[in-house]
C-alpha positions as YAML, in Angstrom:
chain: A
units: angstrom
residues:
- id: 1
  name: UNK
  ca: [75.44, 96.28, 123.56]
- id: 2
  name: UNK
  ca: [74.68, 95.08, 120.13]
- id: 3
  name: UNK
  ca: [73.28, 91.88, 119.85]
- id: 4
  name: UNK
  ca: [76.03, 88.72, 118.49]
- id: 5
  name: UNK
  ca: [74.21, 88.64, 114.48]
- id: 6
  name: UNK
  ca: [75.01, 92.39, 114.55]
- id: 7
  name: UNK
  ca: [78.76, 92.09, 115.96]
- id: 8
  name: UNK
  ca: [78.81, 88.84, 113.45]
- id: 9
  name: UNK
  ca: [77.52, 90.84, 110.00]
- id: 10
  name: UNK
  ca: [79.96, 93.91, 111.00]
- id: 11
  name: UNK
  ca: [83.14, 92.07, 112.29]
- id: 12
  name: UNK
  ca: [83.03, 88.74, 113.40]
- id: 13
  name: UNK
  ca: [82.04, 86.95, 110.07]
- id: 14
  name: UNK
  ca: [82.50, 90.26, 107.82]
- id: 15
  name: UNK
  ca: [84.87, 89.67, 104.80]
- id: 16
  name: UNK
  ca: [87.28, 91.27, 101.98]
- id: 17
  name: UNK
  ca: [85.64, 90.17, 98.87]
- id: 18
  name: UNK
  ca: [87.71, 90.16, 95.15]
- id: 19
  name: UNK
  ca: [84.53, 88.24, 93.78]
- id: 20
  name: UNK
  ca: [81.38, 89.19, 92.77]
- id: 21
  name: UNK
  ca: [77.94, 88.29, 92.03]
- id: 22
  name: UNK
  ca: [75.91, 90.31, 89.23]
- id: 23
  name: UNK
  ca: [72.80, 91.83, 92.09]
- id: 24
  name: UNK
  ca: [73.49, 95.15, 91.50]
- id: 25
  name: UNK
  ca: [73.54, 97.62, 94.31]
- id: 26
  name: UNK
  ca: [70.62, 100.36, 94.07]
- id: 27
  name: UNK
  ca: [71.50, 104.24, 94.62]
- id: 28
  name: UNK
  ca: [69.41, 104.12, 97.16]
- id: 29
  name: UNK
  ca: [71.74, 102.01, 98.92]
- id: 30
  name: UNK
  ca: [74.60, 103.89, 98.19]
- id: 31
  name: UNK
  ca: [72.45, 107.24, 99.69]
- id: 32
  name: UNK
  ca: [71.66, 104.89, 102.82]
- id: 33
  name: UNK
  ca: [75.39, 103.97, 103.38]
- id: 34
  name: UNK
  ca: [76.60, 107.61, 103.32]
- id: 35
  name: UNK
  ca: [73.46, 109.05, 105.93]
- id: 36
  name: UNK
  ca: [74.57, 106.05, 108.11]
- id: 37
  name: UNK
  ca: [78.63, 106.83, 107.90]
- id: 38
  name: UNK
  ca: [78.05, 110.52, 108.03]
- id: 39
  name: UNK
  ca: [77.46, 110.67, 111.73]
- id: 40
  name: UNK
  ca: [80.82, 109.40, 112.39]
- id: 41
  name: UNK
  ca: [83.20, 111.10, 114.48]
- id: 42
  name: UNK
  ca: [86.08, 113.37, 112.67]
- id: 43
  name: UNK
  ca: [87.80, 116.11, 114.71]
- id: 44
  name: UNK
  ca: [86.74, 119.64, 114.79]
- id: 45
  name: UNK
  ca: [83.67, 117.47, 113.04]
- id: 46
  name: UNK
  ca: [85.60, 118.65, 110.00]
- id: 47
  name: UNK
  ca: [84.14, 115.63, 107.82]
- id: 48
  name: UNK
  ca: [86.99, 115.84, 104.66]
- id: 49
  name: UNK
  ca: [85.81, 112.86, 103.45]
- id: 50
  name: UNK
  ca: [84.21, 112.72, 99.87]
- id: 51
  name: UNK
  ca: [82.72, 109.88, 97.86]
- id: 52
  name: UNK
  ca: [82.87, 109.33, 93.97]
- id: 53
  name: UNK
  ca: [80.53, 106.06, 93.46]
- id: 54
  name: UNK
  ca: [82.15, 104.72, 90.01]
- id: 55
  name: UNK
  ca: [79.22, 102.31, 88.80]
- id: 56
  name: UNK
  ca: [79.14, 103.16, 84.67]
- id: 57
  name: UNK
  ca: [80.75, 100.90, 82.25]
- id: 58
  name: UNK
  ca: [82.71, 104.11, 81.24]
- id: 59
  name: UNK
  ca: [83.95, 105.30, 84.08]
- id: 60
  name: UNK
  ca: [84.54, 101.92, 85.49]
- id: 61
  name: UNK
  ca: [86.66, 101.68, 82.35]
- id: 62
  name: UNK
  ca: [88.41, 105.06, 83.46]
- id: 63
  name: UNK
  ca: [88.99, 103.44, 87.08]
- id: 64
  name: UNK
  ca: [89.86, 100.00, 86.16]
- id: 65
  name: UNK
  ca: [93.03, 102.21, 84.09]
- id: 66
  name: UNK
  ca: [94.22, 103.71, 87.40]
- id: 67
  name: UNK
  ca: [94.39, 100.38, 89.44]
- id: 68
  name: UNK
  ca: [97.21, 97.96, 89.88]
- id: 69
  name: UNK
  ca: [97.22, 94.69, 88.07]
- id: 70
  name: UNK
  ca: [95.91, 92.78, 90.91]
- id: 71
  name: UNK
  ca: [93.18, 95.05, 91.95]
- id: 72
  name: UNK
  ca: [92.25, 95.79, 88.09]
- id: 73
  name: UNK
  ca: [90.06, 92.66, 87.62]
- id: 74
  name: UNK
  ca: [87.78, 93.02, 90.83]
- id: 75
  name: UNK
  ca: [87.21, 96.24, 90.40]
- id: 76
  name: UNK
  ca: [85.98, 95.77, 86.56]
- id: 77
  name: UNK
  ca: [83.70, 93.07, 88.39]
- id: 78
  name: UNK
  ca: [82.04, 95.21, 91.40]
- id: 79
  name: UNK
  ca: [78.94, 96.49, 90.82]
- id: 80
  name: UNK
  ca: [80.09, 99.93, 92.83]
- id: 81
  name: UNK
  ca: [83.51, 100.74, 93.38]
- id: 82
  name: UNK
  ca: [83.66, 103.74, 95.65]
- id: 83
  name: UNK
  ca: [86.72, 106.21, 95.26]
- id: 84
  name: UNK
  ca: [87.01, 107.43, 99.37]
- id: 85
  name: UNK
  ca: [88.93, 110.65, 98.32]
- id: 86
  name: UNK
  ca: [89.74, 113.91, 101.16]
- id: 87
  name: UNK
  ca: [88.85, 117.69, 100.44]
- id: 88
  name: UNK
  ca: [92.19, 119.38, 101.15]
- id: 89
  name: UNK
  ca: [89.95, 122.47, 101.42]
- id: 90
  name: UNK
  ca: [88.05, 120.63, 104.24]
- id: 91
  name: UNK
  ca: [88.38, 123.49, 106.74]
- id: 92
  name: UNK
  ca: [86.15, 126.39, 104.20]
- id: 93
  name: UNK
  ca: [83.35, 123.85, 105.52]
- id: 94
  name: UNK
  ca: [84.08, 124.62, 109.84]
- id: 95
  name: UNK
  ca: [81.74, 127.96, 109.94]
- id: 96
  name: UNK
  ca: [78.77, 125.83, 109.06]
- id: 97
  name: UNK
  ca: [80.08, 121.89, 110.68]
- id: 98
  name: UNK
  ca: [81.55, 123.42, 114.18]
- id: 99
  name: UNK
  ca: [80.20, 127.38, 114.46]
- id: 100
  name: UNK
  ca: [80.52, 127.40, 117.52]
- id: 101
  name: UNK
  ca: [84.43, 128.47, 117.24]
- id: 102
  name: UNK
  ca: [86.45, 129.70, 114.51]
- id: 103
  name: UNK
  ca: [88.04, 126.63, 113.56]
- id: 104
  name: UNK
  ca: [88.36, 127.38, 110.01]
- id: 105
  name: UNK
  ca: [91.54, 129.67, 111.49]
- id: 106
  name: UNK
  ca: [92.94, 126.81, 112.51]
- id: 107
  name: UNK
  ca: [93.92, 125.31, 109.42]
- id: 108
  name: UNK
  ca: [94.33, 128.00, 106.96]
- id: 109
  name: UNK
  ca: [97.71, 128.37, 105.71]
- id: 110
  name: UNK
  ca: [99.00, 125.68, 108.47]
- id: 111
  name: UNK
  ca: [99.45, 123.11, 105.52]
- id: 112
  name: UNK
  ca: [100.96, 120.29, 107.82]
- id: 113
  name: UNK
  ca: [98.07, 120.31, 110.04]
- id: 114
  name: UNK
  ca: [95.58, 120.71, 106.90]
- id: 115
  name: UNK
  ca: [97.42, 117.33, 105.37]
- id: 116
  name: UNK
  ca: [97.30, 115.59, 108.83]
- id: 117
  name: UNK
  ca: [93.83, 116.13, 109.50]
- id: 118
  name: UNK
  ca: [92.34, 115.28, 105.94]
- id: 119
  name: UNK
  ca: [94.06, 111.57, 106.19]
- id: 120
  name: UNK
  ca: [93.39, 111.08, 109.14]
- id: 121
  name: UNK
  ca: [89.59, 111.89, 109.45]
- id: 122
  name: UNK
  ca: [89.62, 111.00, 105.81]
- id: 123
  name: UNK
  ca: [90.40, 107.10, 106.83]
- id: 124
  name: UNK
  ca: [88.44, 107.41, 110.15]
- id: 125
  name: UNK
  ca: [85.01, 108.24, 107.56]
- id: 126
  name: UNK
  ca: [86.25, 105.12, 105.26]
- id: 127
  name: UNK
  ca: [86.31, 102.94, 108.02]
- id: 128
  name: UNK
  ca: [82.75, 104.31, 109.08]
- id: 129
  name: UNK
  ca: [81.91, 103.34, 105.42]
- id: 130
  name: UNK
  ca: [83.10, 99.73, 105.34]
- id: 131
  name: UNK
  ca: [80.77, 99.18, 108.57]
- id: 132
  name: UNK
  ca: [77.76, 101.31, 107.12]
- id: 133
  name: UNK
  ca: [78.22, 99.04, 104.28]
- id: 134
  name: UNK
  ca: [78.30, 95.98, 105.77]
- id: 135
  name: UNK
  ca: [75.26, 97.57, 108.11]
- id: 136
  name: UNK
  ca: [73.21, 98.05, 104.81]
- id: 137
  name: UNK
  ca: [73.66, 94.08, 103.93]
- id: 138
  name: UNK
  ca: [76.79, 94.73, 101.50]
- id: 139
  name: UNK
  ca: [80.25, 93.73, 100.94]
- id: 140
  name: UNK
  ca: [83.12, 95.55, 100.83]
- id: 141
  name: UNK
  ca: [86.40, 95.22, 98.95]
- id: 142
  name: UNK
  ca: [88.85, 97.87, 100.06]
- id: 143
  name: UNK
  ca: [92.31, 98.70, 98.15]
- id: 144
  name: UNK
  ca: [95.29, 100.28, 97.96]
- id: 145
  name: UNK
  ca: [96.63, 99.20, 95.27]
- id: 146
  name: UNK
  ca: [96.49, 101.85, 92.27]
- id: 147
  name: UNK
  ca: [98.32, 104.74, 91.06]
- id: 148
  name: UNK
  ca: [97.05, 107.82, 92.89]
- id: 149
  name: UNK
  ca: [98.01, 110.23, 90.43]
- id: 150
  name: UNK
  ca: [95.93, 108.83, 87.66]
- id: 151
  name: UNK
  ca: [92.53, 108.59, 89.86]
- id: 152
  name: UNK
  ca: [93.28, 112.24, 90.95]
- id: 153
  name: UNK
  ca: [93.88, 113.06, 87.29]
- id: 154
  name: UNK
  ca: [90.81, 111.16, 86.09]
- id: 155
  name: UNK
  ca: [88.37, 111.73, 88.65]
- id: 156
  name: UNK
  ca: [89.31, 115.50, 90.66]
- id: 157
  name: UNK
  ca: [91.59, 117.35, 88.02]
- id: 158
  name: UNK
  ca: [90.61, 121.22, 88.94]
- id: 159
  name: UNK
  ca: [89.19, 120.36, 92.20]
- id: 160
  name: UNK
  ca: [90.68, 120.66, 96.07]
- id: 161
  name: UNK
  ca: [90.15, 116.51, 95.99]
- id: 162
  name: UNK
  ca: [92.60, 113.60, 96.30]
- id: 163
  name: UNK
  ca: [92.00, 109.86, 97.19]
- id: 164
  name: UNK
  ca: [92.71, 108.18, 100.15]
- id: 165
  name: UNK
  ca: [91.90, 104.79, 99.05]
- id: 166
  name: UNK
  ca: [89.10, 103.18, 96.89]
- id: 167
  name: UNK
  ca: [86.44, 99.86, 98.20]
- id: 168
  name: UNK
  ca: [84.52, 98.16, 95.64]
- id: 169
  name: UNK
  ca: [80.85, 97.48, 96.88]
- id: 170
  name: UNK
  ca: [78.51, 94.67, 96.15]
- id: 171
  name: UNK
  ca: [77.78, 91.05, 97.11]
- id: 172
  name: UNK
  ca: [80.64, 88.91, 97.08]
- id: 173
  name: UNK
  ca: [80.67, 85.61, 96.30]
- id: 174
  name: UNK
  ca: [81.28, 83.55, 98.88]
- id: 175
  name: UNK
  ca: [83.14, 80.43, 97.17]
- id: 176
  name: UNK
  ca: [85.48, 82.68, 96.23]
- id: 177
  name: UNK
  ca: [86.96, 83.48, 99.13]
- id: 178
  name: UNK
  ca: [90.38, 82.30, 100.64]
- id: 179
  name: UNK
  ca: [90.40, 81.18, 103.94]
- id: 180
  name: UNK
  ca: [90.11, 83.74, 106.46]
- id: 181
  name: UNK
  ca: [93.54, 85.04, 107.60]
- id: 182
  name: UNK
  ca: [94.85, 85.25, 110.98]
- id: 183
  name: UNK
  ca: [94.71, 88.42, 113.63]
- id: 184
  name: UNK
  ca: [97.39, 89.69, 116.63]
- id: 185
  name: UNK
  ca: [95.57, 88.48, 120.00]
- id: 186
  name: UNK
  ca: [95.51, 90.92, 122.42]
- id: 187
  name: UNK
  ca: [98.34, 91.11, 123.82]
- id: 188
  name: UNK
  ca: [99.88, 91.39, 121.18]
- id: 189
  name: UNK
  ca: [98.69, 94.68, 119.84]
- id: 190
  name: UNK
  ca: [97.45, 96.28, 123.10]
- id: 191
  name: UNK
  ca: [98.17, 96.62, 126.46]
- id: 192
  name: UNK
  ca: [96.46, 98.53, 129.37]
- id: 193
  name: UNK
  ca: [98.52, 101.30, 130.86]
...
């Protein structure tokens, strides 16, 4: 079992940061978040996930267009603001990430299951990321809010990508934070069967 300062830095006393401070985050880090999240689980170890790291003025600019009002500031502000897109051509990858069975047959032509499987895994890697992240001494902001269309437009015209969601990176500032807000106990969102 992990020790309590490990459960602390990834859960316990982890938080959603909208604030920054100006340390920049090294690509180096960034390199060190993705060989930590990679090992995640996915199904079929199909892996759909892929990672745009937005950290130049210009393309920040180019993000910061896509976003919602609310999310448009922060993410102007974040050193790193990671775009946690899916390949929806995940399955051309099976031969070499599961060869020991022809899973690429699978999914070809079976759209549904292609769509199901790319979110799905596609959110399972994110949430691997947010906990690499916080495992390499960062912060995470994750979002929602922003108009998909545009990031797919601005960031994977021509390609077999679309985003899932998009997580700023960094080190937040901790006065700016709101107090923390509640959780379902137990019982409320489980139970043993």
């Amino acid at each position: 079992m992990l020790n309590n300062l490990t459960q602390d830095t990834l859960f316990n006393n982890a938080r959603t940061h909208n604030a920054w401070t100006e340390r920049p985050v090294t690509d180096a880090q960034l390199r060190h978040i993705y060989d930590l999240m990679k090992w995640g689980p996915t199904s079929a170890n199909c892996a759909p996930a892929r990672i745009v790291f937005v950290k130049s003025k210009q393309e920040k600019e180019k993000l910061v267009g896509c976003m919602s009002p609310g999310n448009a500031t922060k993410t102007r502000a974040a050193p790193v603001t990671a775009i946690i897109a899916m390949d929806m051509a995940f399955y051309e990858k099976l031969p070499v990430l599961f060869p020991h069975a022809d899973a690429r047959s699978w999914f070809a032509g079976n759209q549904a299951l292609i769509d199901a499987t790319a979110f799905r895994n596609s959110s399972l890697q994110g949430g691997y990321f947010i906990v690499a992240a916080r495992a390499a001494g960062l912060d995470c902001g994750p979002m929602s809010g922003f108009d998909a269309d545009k990031i797919n437009a601005e960031f994977f015209a021509g390609t077999t990508l679309t985003v899932n969601f998009v997580c700023s990176l960094g080190y937040g500032d901790p006065a700016q934070l709101f107090p923390r807000s509640p959780r379902l106990a137990f019982d409320e969102a489980c139970r043993i069967a």
